[in-house]
C-alpha positions as CSV (number, residue, x, y, z in Angstrom):
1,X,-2.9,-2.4,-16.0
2,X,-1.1,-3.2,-19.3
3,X,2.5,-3.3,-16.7
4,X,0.5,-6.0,-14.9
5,X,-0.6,-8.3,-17.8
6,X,3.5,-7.9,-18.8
7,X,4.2,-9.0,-15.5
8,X,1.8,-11.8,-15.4
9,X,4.3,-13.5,-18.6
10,X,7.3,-13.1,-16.0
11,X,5.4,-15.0,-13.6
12,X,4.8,-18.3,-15.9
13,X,8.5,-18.8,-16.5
14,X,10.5,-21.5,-15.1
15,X,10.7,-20.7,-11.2
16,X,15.1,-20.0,-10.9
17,X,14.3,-17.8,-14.4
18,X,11.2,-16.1,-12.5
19,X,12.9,-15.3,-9.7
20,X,16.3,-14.0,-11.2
21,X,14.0,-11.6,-13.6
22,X,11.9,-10.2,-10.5
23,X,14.6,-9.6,-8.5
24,X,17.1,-7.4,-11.1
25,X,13.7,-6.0,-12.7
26,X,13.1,-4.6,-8.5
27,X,16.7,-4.1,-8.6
28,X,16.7,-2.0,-11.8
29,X,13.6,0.4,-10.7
30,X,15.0,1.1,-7.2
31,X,18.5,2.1,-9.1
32,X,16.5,4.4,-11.4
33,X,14.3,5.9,-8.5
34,X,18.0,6.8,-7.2
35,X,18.9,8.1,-10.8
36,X,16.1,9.9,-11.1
37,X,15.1,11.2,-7.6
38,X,18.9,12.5,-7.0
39,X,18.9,14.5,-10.2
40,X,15.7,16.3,-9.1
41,X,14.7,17.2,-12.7
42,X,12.0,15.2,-13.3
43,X,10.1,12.2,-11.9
44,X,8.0,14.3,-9.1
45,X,5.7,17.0,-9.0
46,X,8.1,18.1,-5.7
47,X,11.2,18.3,-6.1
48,X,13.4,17.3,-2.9
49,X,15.3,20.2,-0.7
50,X,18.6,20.1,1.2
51,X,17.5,19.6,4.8
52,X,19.1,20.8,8.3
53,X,20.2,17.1,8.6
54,X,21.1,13.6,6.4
55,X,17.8,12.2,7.8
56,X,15.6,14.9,7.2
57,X,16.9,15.4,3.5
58,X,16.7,11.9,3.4
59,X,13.1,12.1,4.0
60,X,13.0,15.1,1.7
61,X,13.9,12.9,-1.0
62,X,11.4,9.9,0.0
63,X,8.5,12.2,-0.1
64,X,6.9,11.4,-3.1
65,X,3.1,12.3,-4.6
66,X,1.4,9.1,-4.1
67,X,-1.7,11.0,-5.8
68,X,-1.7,11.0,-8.9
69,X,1.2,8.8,-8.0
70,X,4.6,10.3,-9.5
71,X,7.5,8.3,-11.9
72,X,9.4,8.4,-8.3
73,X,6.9,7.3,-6.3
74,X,6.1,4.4,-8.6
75,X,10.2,3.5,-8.6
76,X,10.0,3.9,-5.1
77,X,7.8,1.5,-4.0
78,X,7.6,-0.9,-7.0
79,X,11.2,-1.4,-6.9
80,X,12.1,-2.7,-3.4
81,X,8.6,-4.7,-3.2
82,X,9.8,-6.4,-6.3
83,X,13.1,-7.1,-4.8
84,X,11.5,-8.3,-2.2
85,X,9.0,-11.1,-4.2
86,X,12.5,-11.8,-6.1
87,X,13.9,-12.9,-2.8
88,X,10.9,-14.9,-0.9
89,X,9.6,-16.7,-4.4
90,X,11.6,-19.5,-3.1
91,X,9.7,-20.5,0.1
92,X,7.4,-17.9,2.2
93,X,8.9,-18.2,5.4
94,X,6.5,-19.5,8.0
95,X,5.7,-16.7,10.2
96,X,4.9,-13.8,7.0
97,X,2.3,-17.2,5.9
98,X,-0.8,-15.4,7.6
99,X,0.1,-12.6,4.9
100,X,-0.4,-14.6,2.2
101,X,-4.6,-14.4,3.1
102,X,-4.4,-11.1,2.0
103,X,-2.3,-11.8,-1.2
104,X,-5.3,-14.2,-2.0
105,X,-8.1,-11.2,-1.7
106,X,-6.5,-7.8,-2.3
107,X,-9.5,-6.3,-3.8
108,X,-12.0,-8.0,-1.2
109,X,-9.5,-6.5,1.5
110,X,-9.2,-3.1,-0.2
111,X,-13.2,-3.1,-0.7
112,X,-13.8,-3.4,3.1
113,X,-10.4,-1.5,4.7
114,X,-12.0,1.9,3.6
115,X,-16.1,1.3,5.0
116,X,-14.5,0.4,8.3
117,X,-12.2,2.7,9.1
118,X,-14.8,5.2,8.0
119,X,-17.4,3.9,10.7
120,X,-14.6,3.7,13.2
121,X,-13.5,6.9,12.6
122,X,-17.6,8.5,12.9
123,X,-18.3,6.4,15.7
124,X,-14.6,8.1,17.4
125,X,-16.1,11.7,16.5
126,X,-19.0,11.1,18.0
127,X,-17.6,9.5,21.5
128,X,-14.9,12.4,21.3
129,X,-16.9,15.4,19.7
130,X,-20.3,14.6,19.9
131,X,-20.7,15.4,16.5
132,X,-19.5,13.8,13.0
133,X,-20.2,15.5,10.5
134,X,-17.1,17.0,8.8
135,X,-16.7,13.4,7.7
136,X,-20.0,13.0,5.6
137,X,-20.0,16.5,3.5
138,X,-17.6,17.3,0.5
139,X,-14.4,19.3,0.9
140,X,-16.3,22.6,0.6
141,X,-15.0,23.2,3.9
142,X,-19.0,23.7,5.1
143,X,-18.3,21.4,7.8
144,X,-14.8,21.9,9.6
145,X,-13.4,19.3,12.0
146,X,-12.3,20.4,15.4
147,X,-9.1,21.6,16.1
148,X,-8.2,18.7,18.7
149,X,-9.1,16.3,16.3
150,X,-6.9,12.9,15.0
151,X,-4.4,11.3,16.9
152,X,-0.4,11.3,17.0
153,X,1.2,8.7,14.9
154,X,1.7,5.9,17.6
155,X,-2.1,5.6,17.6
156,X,-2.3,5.8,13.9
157,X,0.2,2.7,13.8
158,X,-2.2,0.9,16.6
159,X,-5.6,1.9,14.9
160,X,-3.9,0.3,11.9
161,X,-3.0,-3.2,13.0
162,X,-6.2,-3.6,14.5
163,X,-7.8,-2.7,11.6
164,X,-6.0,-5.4,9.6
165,X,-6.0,-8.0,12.3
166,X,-10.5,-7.5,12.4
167,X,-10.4,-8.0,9.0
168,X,-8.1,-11.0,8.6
169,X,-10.6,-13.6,9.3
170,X,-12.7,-12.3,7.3
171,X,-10.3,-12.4,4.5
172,X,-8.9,-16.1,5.3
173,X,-12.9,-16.7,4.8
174,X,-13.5,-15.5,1.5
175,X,-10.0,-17.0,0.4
176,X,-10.6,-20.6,1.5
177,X,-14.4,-19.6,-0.2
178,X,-12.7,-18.5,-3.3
179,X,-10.7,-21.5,-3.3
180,X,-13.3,-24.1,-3.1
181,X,-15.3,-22.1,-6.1
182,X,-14.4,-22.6,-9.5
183,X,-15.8,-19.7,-11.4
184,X,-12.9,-17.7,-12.4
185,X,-14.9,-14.8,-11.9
186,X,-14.3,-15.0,-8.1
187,X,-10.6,-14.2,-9.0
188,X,-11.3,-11.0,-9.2
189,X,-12.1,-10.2,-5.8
């Protein structure tokens, strides 16, 4: 949180000084994930293995702990997305502009993402298994899912982008809402 309010300063300066800073601040971390990831000393819980092939070591080395979320995880992913801003804080092109709706409510996004794919997922169990309830109790393992159940990764992907494209109007609602209020209180959602 404190790494936020430093990076809100960055984002009052002058917009060619803003954009230079983002880019070799994303630069920097993604260099130092490199550093740090490749020496396998510290940084992650796991450290990385040689694998039968480049890719799979490759892969090796990208898998980070996102929870708690790891030194190298956080260099992993902070520093190409700031590379990234760095590089489009010119001009959004026009097709990623139906992205920026989410930019404009990532908690009010966040806060319903996890209810609905929750619901979907019961209301799947149910059609499939006839049952739900592995997905209701805690992890005391008193209620076990079947063995046939989840889905391979292309359906993962699918179940995915129809989760965010139900949830984008919703989102380009509350944004234009947000906008048209001026209680800087609704910034927070």
């Amino acid at each position: 949180m404190a790494a936020g309010y430093g990076f809100g300063a960055l984002l009052v300066r002058h917009p060619h000084e803003r954009r230079n800073w983002i880019f070799l601040l994303g630069a920097g971390l993604t260099l130092l994930f490199v550093l740090v990831r490749g020496t396998n000393v510290y940084g992650d819980p796991k450290p990385w293995t040689p694998q039968k092939n480049a890719l799979f070591t490759f892969f090796s080395i990208l898998n980070c702990h996102k929870y708690p979320p790891s030194l190298a995880y956080l260099l992993m992913t902070l520093g190409p997305a700031l590379v990234v801003l760095g590089l489009l804080d010119v001009r959004t092109p026009r097709w990623m502009q139906p992205i920026l709706v989410f930019g404009r409510v990532p908690l009010f996004y966040y806060l319903l993402h996890i209810p609905l794919i929750h619901g979907v997922s019961v209301i799947v169990a149910y059609l499939r298994h006839g049952r739900a309830d592995w997905l209701f109790g805690n992890s005391s393992g008193s209620a076990v899912p079947p063995a046939d159940f989840g889905f391979a990764l292309p359906m993962v992907y699918l179940v995915w982008i129809c989760i965010v494209l139900s949830l984008y109007p919703v989102c380009r609602w509350f944004a234009e809402y947000k906008r048209r209020q001026q209680s800087p209180w609704w910034s927070y959602l």
